[in-house]
matplotlib code that plots the C-alpha trace (Angstrom):
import matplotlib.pyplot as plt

x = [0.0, 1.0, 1.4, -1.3, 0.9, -0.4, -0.8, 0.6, -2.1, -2.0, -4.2, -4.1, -5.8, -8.4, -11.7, -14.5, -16.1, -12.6, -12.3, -14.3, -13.2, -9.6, -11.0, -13.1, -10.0, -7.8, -10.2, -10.2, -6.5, -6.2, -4.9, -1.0, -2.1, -4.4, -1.1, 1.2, -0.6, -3.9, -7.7, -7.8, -5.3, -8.4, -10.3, -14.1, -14.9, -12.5, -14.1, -17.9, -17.0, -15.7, -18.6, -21.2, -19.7, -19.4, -23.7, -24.1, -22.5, -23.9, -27.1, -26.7, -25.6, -28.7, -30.8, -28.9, -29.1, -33.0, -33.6]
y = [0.0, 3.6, 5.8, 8.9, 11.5, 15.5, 17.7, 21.2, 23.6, 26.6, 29.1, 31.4, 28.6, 27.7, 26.2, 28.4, 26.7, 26.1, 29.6, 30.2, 26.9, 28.5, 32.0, 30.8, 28.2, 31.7, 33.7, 30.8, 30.3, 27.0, 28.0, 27.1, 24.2, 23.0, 23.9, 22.1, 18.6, 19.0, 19.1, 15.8, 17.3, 19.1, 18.2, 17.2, 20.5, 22.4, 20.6, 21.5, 25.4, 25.6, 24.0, 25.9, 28.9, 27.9, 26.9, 30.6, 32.3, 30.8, 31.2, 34.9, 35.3, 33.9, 36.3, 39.2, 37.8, 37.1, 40.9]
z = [0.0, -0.9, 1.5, 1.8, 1.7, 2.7, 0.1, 0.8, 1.8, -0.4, 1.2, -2.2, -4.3, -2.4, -3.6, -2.9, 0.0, 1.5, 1.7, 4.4, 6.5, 6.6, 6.9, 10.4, 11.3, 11.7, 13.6, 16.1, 15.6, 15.2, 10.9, 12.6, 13.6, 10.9, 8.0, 10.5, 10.9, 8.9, 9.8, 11.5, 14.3, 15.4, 18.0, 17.8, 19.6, 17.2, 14.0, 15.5, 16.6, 12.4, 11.2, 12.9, 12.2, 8.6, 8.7, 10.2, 7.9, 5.3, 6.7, 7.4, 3.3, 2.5, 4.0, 2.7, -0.3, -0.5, 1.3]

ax = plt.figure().add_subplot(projection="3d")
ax.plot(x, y, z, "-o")
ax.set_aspect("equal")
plt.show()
């Protein structure tokens, strides 16, 4: 079996839901440690803080976008 080797993270070609993912993952400063050993590094309580911020913001464009 191959190894899975990491790909490098580069945070200026992101895709465009990714974008936000990094965007939250440095407001909460884990980005250091996310670029350092990846997104399974986080904790379950890291991963869950992200990913409801992610479904708020999302939320929130939503209802700019409809008013």
């Amino acid at each position: 079996m191959a190894k899975k080797t990491e790909k490098k993270i580069d945070l200026n070609n992101l895709k465009p839901g990714e974008e936000m993912k990094y965007e939250i993952a440095s407001e909460l400063g884990y980005l250091d440690k996310v670029l350092s050993t990846g997104w399974k590094s986080l904790t379950a309580k890291e991963s869950g803080r992200i990913g409801g911020l992610i479904t708020k913001r999302k939320r929130e464009q939503k209802r700019k976008d409809h008013h």
